[in-house]
N, C-alpha and C positions, 0 to 999 in steps of 0.2 A: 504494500500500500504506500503510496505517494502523499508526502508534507500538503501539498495542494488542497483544495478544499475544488479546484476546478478540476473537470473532467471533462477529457479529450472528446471532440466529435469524430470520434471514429468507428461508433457501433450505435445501433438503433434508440429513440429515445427510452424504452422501459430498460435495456442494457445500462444505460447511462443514469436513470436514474437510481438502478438498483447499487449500482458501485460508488455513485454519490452520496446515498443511504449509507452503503458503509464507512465511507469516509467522517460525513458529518458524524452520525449516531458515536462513532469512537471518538469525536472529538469532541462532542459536547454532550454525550451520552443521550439516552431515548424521551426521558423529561424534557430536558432543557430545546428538543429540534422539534422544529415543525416545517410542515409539509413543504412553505416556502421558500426555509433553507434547505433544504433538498433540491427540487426545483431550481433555484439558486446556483446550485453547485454543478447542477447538471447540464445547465445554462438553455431550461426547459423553462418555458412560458408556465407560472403555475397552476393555472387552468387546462392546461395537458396532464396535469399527473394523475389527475381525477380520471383521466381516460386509460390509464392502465393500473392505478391502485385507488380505490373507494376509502383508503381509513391507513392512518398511519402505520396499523397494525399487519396492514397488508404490505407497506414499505418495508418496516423491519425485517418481518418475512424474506422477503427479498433481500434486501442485506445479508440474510445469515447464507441467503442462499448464493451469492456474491463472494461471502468470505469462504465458502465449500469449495467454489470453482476457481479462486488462488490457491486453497490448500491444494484440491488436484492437479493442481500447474505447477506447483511447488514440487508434490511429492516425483510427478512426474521427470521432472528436472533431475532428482536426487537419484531415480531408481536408472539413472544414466551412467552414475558412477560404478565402479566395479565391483567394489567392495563395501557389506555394511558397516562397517566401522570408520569408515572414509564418507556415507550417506550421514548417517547420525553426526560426523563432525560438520561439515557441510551444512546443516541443518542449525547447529549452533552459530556457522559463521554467517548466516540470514539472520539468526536473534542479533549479534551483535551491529548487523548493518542496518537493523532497526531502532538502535538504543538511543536515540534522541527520540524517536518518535514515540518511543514507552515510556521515555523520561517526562514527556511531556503527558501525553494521555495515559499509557500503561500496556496491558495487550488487549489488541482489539477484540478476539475470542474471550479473554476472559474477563475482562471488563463487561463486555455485552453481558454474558455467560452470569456474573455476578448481579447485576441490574434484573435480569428476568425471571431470576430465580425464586422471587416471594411471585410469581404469576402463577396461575394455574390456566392458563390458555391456551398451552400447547408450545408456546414460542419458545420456553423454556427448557422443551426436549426436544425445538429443533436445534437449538445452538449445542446444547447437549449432545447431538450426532457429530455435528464439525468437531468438536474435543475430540469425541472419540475414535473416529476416521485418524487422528494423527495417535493417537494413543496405540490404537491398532496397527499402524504402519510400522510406527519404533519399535513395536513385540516383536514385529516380522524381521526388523534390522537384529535384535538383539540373538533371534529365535536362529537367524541366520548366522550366527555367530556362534551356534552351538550351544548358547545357553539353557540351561534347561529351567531357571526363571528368568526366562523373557517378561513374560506379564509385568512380575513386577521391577526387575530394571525400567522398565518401559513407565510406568506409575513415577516413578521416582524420578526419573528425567521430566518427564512432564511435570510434575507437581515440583520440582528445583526451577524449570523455568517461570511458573507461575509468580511463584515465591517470590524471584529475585527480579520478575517485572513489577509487583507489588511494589517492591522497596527501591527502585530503581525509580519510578512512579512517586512513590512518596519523596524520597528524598531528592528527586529532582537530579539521578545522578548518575548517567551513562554509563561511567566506570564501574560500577558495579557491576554491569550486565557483562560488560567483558572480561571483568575478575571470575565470573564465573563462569562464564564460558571455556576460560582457562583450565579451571578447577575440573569441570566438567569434560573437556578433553583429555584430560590426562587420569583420569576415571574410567571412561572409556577405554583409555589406552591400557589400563589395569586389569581391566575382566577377559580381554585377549591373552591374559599372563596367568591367569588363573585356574582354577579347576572349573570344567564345563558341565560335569554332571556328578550324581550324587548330591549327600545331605548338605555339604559344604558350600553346593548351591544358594539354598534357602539360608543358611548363617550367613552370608557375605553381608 
């Protein structure tokens, strides 16, 4: 996702507006935007929006489904590399090429993710799917490494990056994403050194 709040004319207006939804909604989260600044960003006359979504709640929708089809472009990207322990690091050096923009809003996934969770309308477990699409993807990176707790390697990556966008987020402070990032490669680099299956698995 791009600093901009503007969005390229280079794909249809409901295209445009759904990637503008995610844009704004991360940056000023789902309270604070309305339809207008959407519209806005998408640089869509706001009485066209009403022609492809009825209700903000149909826009966010759209957003998560926006933020899904980065994550498939992403993973799609990663599963380019040769090796998963080279995808998983890769992966991390995209958190750090976002760490002013976490610094500033946090992670878009879980920010959003966080905000819709007192809903019970559904929106809640579809953001809920985008998590877990990357949740599932890293089992698969760790699974392919012969790990026999993939699952929760994978838990633990995810939920370390959440964390240290949180704090990165609060404290207003890049550095930390790439302190951990560090921390987090060479973690990585550890469990290729270690034992792959049996109990010693589950103690790591």
């Amino acid at each position: 996702m791009t600093d901009s709040k503007k969005v390229r004319r280079t794909s249809g207006k409901r295209e445009r507006l759904a990637t503008a939804a995610a844009q704004v909604l991360h940056a000023q989260g789902v309270a604070q935007t309305t339809l207008a600044d959407i519209a806005q960003a998408a640089e869509v006359p706001v009485g066209n929006v009403y022609y492809y979504f009825k209700t903000k709640d149909d826009l966010v929708e759209a957003a998560i489904g926006a933020q899904a089809e980065n994550l498939r472009g992403m993973i799609a990207a990663l599963d380019e590399l040769p090796a998963p322990a080279e995808r998983l690091k890769a992966l991390l050096a995209g958190w750090v090429e976002q760490r002013e923009l976490t610094a500033r809003y946090g992670c878009p996934t879980g920010t959003l993710a966080s905000e819709l969770d007192k809903r019970a309308d559904g929106l809640d477990r579809s953001i809920a799917t985008v998590m877990r699409a990357l949740l599932d993807w890293a089992e698969q990176q760790f699974r392919a490494m012969g790990r026999a707790d993939a699952r929760e390697l994978a838990v633990a990556l995810i939920a370390s990056y959440q964390g240290i966008s949180l704090l990165t987020n609060t404290f207003r402070d890049p550095d930390l994403m790439t302190a951990e990032a560090h921390r987090l490669e060479r973690w990585i680099d550890s469990l290729t050194e270690g034992p792959t299956t049996g109990d010693d698995d589950a103690r790591e």
